[in-house]
Structure formats: structure tokens, C-alpha cells
DRENNUKOL-192092 format. One record per residue (C-alpha): x, y, z; residue in one letter. Coordinates in Angstrom, 2 decimals, padded with zeros to 5 digits. Layout:
N
<site x="X" y="Y" z="Z" vogu="A"/>
...
This chain:
260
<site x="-002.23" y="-022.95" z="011.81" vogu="X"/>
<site x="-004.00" y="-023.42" z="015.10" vogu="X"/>
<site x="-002.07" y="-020.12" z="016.66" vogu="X"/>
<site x="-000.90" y="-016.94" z="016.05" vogu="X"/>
<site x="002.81" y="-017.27" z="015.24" vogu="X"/>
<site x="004.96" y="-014.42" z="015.50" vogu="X"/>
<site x="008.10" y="-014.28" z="012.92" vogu="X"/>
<site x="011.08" y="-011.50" z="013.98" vogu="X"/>
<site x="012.45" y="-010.42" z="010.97" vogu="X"/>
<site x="016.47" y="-008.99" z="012.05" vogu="X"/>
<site x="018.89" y="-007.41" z="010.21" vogu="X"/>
<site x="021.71" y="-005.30" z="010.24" vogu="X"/>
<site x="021.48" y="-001.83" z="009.31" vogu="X"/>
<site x="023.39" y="000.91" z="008.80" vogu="X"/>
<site x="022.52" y="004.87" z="008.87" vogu="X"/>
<site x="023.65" y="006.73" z="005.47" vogu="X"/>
<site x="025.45" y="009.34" z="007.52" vogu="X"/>
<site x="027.72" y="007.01" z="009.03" vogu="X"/>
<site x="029.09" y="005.13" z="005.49" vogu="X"/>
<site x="032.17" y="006.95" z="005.08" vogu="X"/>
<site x="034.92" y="006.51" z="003.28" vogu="X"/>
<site x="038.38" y="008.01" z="003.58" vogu="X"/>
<site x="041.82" y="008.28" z="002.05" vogu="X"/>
<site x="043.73" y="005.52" z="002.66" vogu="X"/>
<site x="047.44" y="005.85" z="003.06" vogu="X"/>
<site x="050.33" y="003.53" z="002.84" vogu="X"/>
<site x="051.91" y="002.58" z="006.69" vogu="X"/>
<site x="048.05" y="003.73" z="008.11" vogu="X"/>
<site x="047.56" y="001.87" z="011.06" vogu="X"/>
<site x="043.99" y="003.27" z="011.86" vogu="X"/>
<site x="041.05" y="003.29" z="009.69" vogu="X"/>
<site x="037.65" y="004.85" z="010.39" vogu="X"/>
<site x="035.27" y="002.67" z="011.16" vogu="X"/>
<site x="031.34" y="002.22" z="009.72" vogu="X"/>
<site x="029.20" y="001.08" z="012.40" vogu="X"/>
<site x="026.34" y="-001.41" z="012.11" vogu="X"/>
<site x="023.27" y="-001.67" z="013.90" vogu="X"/>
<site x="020.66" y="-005.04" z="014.46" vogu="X"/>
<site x="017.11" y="-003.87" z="013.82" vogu="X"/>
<site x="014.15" y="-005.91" z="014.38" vogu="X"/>
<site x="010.29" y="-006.02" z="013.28" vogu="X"/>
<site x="007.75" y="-008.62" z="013.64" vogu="X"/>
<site x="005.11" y="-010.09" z="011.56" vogu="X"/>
<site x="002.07" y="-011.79" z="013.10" vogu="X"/>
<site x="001.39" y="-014.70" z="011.29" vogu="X"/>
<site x="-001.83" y="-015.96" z="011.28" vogu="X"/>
<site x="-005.06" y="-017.69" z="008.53" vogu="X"/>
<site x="-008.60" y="-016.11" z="008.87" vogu="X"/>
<site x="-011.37" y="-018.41" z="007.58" vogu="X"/>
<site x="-014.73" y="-020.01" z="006.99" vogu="X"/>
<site x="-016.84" y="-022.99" z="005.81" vogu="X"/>
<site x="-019.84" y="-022.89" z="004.02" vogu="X"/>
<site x="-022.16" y="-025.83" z="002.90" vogu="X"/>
<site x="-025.27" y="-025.28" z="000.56" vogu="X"/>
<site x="-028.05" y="-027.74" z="-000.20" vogu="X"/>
<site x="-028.23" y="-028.53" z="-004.06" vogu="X"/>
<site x="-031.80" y="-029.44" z="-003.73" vogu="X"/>
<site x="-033.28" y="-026.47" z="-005.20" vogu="X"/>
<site x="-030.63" y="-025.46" z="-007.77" vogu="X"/>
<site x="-028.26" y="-027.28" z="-010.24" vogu="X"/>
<site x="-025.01" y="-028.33" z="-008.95" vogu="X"/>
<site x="-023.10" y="-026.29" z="-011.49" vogu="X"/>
<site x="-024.15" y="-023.22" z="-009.95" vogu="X"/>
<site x="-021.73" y="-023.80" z="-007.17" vogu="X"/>
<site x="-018.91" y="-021.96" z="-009.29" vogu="X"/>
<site x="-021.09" y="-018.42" z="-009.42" vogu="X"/>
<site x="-020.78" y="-019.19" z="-005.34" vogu="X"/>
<site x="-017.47" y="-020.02" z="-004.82" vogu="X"/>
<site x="-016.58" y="-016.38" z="-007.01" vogu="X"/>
<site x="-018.82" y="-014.37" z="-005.04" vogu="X"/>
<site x="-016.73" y="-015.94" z="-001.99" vogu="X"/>
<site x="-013.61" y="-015.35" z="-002.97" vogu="X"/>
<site x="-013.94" y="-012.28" z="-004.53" vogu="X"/>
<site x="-015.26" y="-011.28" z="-001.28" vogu="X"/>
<site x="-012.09" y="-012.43" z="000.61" vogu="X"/>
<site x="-010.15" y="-010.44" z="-001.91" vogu="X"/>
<site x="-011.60" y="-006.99" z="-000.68" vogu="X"/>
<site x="-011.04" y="-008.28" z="002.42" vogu="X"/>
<site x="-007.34" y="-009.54" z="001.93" vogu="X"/>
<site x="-006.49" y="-005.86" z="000.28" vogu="X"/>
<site x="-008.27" y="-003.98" z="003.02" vogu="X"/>
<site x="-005.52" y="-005.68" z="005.74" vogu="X"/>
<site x="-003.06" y="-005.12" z="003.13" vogu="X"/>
<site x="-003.99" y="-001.26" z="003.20" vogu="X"/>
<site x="-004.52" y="-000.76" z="006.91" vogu="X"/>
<site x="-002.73" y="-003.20" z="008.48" vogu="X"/>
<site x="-004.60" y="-005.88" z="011.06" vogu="X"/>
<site x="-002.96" y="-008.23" z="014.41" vogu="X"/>
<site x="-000.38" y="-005.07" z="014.71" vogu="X"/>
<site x="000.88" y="-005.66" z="011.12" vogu="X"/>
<site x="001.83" y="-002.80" z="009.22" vogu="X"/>
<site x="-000.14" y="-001.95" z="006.33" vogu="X"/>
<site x="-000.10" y="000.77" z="003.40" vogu="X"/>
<site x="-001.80" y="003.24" z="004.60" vogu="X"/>
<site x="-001.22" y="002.42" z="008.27" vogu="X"/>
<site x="002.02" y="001.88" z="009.20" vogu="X"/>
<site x="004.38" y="002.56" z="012.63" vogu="X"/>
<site x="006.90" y="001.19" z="010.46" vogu="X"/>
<site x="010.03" y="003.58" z="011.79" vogu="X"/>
<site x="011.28" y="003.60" z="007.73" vogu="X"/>
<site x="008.52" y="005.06" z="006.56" vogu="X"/>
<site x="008.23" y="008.77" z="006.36" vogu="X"/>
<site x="004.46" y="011.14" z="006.73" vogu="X"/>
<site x="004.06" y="014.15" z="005.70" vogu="X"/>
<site x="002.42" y="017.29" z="006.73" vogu="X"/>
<site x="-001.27" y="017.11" z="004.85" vogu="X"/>
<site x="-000.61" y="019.56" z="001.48" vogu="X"/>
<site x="-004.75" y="021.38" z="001.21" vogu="X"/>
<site x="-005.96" y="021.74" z="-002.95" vogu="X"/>
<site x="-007.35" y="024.22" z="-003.08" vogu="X"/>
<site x="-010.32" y="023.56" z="-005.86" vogu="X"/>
<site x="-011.65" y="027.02" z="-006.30" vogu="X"/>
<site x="-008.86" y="027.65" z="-008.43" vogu="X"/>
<site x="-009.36" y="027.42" z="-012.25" vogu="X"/>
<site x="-008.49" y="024.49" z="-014.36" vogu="X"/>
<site x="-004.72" y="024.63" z="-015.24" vogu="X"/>
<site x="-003.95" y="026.34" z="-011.45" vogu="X"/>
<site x="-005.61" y="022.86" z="-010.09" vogu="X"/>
<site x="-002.93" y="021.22" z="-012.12" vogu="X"/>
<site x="-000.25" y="023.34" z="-011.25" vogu="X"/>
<site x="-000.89" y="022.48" z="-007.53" vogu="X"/>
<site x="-000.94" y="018.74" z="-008.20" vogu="X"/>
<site x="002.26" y="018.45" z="-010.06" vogu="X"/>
<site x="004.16" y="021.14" z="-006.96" vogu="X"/>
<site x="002.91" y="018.09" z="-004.91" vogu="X"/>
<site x="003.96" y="015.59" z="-007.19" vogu="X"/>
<site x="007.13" y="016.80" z="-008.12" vogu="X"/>
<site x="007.84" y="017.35" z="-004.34" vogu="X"/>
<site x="007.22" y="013.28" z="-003.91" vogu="X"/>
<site x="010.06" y="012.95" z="-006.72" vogu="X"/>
<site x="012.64" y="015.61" z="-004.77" vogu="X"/>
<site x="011.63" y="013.51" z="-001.76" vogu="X"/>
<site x="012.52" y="010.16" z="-003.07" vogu="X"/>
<site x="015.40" y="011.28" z="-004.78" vogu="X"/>
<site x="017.04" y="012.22" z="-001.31" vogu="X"/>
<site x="015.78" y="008.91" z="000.24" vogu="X"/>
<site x="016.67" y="005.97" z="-002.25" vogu="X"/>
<site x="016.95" y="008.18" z="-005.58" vogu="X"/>
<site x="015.14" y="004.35" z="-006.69" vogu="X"/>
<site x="013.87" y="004.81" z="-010.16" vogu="X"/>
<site x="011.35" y="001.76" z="-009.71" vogu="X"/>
<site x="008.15" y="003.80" z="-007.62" vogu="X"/>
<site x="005.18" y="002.76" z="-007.30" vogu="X"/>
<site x="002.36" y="005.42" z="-006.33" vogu="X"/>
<site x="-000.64" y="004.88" z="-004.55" vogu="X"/>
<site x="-003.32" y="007.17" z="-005.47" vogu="X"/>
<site x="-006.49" y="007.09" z="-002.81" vogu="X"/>
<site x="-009.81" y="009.13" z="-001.92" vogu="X"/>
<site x="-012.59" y="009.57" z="-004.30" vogu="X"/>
<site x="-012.21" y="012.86" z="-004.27" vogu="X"/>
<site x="-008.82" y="012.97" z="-005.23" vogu="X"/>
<site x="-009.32" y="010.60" z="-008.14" vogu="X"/>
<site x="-011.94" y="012.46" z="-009.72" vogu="X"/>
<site x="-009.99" y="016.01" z="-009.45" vogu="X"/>
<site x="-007.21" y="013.76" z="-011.15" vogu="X"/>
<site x="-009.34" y="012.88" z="-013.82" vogu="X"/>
<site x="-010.50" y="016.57" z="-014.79" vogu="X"/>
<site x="-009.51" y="017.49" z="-018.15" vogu="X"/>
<site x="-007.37" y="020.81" z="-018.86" vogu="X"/>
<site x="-007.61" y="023.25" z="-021.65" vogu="X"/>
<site x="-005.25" y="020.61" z="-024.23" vogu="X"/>
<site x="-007.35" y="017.54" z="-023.48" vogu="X"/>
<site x="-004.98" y="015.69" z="-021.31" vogu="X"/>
<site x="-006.00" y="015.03" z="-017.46" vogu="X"/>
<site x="-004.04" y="015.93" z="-014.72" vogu="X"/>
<site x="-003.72" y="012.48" z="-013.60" vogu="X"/>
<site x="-001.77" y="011.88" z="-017.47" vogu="X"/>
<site x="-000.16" y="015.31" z="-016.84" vogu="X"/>
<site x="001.63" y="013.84" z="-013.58" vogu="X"/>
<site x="002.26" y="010.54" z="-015.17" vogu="X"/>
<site x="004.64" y="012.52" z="-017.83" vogu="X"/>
<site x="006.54" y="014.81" z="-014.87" vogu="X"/>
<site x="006.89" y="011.59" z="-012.81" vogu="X"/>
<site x="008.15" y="008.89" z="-015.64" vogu="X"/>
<site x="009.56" y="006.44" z="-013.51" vogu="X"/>
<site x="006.40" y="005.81" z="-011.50" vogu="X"/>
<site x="003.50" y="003.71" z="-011.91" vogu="X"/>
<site x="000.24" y="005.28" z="-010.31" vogu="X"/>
<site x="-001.98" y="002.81" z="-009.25" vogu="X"/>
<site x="-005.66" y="004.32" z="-007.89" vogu="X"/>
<site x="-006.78" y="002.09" z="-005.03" vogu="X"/>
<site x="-010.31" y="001.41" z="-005.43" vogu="X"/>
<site x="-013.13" y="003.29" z="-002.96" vogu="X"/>
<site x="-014.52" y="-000.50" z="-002.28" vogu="X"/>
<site x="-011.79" y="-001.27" z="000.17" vogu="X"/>
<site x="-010.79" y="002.04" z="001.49" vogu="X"/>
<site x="-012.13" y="002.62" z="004.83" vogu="X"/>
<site x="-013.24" y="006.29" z="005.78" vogu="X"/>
<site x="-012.38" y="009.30" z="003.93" vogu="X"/>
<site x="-008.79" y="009.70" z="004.01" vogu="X"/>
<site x="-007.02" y="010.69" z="000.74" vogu="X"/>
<site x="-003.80" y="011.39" z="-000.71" vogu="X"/>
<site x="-000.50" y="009.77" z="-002.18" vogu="X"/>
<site x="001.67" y="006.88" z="-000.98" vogu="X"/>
<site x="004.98" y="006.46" z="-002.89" vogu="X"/>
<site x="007.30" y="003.13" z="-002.19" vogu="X"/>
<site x="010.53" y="002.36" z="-003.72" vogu="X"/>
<site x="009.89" y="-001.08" z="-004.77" vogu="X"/>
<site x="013.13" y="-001.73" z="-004.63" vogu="X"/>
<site x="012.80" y="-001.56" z="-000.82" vogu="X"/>
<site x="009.69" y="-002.41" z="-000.20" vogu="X"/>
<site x="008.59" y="-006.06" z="000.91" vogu="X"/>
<site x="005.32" y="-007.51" z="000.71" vogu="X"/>
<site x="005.14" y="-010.55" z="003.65" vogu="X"/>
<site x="002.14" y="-012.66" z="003.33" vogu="X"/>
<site x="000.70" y="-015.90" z="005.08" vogu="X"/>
<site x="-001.75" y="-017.04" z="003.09" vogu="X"/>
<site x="-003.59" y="-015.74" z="-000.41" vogu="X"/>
<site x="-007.19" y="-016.13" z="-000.42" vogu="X"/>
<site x="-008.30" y="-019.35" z="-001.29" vogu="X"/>
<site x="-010.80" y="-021.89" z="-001.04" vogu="X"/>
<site x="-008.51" y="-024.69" z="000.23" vogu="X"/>
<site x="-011.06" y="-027.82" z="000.22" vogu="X"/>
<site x="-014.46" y="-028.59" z="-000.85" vogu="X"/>
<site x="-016.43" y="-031.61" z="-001.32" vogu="X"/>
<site x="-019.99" y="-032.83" z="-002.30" vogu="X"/>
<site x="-021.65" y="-034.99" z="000.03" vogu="X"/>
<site x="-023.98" y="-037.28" z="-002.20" vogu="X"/>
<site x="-026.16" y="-038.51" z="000.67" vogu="X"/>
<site x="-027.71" y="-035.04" z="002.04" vogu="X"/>
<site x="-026.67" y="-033.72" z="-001.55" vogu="X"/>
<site x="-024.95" y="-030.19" z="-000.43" vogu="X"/>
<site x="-021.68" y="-028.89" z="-001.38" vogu="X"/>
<site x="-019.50" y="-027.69" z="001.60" vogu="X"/>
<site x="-016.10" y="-025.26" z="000.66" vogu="X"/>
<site x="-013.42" y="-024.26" z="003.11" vogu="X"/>
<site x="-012.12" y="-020.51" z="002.48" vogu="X"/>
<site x="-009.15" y="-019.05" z="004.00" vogu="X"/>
<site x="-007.40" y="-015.59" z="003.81" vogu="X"/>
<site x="-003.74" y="-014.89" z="005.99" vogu="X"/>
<site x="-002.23" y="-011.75" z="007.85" vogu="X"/>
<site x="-000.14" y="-009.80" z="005.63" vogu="X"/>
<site x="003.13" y="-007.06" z="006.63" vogu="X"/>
<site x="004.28" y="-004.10" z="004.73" vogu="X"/>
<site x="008.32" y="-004.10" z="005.04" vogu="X"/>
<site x="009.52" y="-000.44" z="005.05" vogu="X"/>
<site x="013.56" y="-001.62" z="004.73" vogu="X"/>
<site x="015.24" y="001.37" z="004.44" vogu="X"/>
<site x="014.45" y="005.17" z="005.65" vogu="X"/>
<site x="012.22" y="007.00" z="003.29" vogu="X"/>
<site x="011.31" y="003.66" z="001.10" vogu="X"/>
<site x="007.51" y="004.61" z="002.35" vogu="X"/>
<site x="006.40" y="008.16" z="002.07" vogu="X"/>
<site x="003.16" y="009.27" z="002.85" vogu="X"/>
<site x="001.31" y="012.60" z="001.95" vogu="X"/>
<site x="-001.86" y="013.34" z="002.95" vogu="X"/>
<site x="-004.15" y="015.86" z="001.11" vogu="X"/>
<site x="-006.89" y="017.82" z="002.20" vogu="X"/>
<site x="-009.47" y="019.51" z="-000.36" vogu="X"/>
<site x="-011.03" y="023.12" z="000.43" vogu="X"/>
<site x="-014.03" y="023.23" z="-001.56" vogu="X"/>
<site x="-015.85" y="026.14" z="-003.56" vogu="X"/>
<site x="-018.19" y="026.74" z="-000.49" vogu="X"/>
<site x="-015.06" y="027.26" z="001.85" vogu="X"/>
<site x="-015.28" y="023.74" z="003.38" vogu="X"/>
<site x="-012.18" y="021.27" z="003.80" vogu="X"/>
<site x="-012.04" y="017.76" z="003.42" vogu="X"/>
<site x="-009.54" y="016.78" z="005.42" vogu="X"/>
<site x="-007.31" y="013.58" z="005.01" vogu="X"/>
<site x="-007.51" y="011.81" z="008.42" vogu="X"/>
């Protein structure tokens, strides 16, 4: 792709308050109406990439494998940090102006509390996610995002019966799968929850990263690799499909952490 290409995703939509449904008579000659609306969104397509050539001189040519991992691998961190925060005014994860998806207020922990009280706040939060989605999509597929180190490591504290509070949640909130988002692509120190009904959610992507050609030159003996990565969009499709909670931590020395 020599240029940024710009795909308008449209469809028709219409608000839950206006589905209605009424009695329906025989000899009726009116019937209420449900009206639809056309929504739009775009997704800037576009491939991010590089080439790379190393001499073989020096080194065995079977070596070239340990490279091409290290490369990709590092395109991977770099694939899921766009996925997370969005890039080319694509909407990510965690950063979004996606009009489905819903923030709330930041909820603070507070830590000074003992062991099973931490808990107790956790799960009010949790179980507030559940009420929320419930009155969204009531979808009983949810994935959670779980993100900040600090977060995740008051998630893995162990209470008085041996279970963390991060298994604790897991049991109150069945029908989701928590997935921590490692610290290695986050970016700053925001932390919280993000819960999508998967059901609703889409995942648009140009390009996974790849090392689309290579070759060995024999003459000047060096191997040369092509690697490319694409833009990626995080489809909110219905109202309340995304929900986003931010937490903030006050410490034992009075300080807060806050989310963003």
C-alpha cells in the first residue's frame, strides 16, 4: 500500500428506546413506527515497515532465525501497543472516541484498608462492571481487560483462605475472561478495567506483523528481511459494548495514584 486508505464503515442503527412494539388490532390502519438511523466510522488503513540486511561474514547463517524473532517479536509489542491506544486516529482499547463506548468516573482503592476490606472494594467495583453490562448488552461472552502494575499486584494479594482477589473476582464474575495486559506495552501509568462484550466488539486489522520477504544475496553474502506491521480499529457497535473504569490507588502514606 503506497497510501493511507481510508475505509467508512456504515450501518444502520437503531436506539433501544425507540424498538417498540404494540398491540396490534384487526381493521388497524396505523402502526407505530421504529425509526432507523445510518451511522458511520472510519478506519485508516495503512502498513508500517522496515528492511534490514546483515552481513553473514562474521557469524553462521543459521543465526539469522534468533534475528528474525527478536524482529518480530519486537513488532508484536509494537502491533499491541496501537491496538491499546489507538494510532492514524484509529480507535484503540484504551483510547477510544468511539461514541459506543462508555467511561467511567475513576473508582480510588483505597489500600490502607486490611486484607479482606481490599477485596471487598474490588468485587463493589467488579460487580458494578457486571450491573453495568447487564443494562447495556446483558452479553454473557465479556472479556476484561485488567491494566496498571499496580493494580495487578493488589489483584494478586492473597486473603485470609488462600485464594487472591484476582480468583475471588473471577468466581463473582463467571462469564468473563480477565486478561492482564502486560506493563511492556502499556504506555504511562494509567490503570484500571476495560470490559467488551465480544459479542459486539470488532477487531479491524490491515496487516499482522510479519516479515513478508527475505532473501540471501550469495555475492556480498548478507541476508536482507522485509518486516511489516498494519493500522488496526477497535469497533465499539453498539452503546455500552466498551466500558471503561478507571482506578486510582491512595496509598498507606496518603498519596494517590491516579489513573490518567
Amino acid at each position: 500500500m503506497t497510501n493511507d486508505v481510508k475505509v467508512v464503515f456504515k450501518r444502520l442503527d437503531v436506539e433501544r428506546d425507540n424498538i417498540i412494539a404494540q398491540n396490534l388490532t384487526m381493521g388497524q390502519t396505523e402502526v407505530a413506527a421504529i425509526k432507523a438511523n445510518e451511522t458511520s466510522k472510519v478506519f485508516n488503513k495503512y502498513v508500517k515497515g522496515a528492511k534490514i540486511t546483515q552481513s553473514v561474514y562474521n557469524f553462521n547463517f543459521n543465526r539469522i532465525h534468533e534475528l528474525v524473532s527478536k524482529i518480530i517479536r519486537g513488532y508484536s509489542m509494537i502491533f499491541d501497543n496501537i491496538t491499546l491506544y489507538g494510532d492514524g486516529l484509529n480507535n484503540g482499547i484504551l483510547t477510544t472516541s468511539d461514541p459506543n463506548n462508555v467511561e467511567n468516573e475513576s473508582i480510588e482503592i483505597d489500600t490502607t484498608a486490611d486484607i479482606m476490606g481490599l477485596a471487598n472494594q474490588v468485587v463493589d467495583i467488579i460487580s458494578g462492571l457486571k450491573q453495568q453490562v447487564r443494562e447495556y448488552t446483558a452479553s454473557t461472552d465479556v472479556l476484561v481487560y485488567v491494566y496498571g502494575g499496580q493494580l495487578v499486584r493488589m489483584l494478586d494479594k492473597i486473603v485470609y483462605n488462600g485464594a487472591t482477589i484476582r480468583e475471588i473476582i473471577e468466581k463473582a464474575w463467571p462469564e468473563a475472561n480477565f486478561v492482564v495486559v502486560p506493563e511492556i506495552v502499556l504506555t504511562g501509568n494509567s490503570m484500571g478495567f476495560k470490559v467488551f462484550s465480544q459479542d459486539l466488539v470488532t477487531l479491524n486489522y490491515t496487516r499482522l506483523p510479519i516479515m513478508s520477504e527475505n532473501g540471501y544475496n550469495p555475492e556480498d553474502k548478507y541476508f536482507w528481511g522485509n518486516f511489516e506491521l498494519g493500522s488496526t480499529m477497535v469497533d465499539i457497535e453498539e452503546k455500552g459494548a466498551g466500558i471503561e473504569q478507571p482506578i486510582t490507588i491512595k496509598s498507606a502514606a496518603g498519596t494517590r495514584s491516579k489513573s490518567k
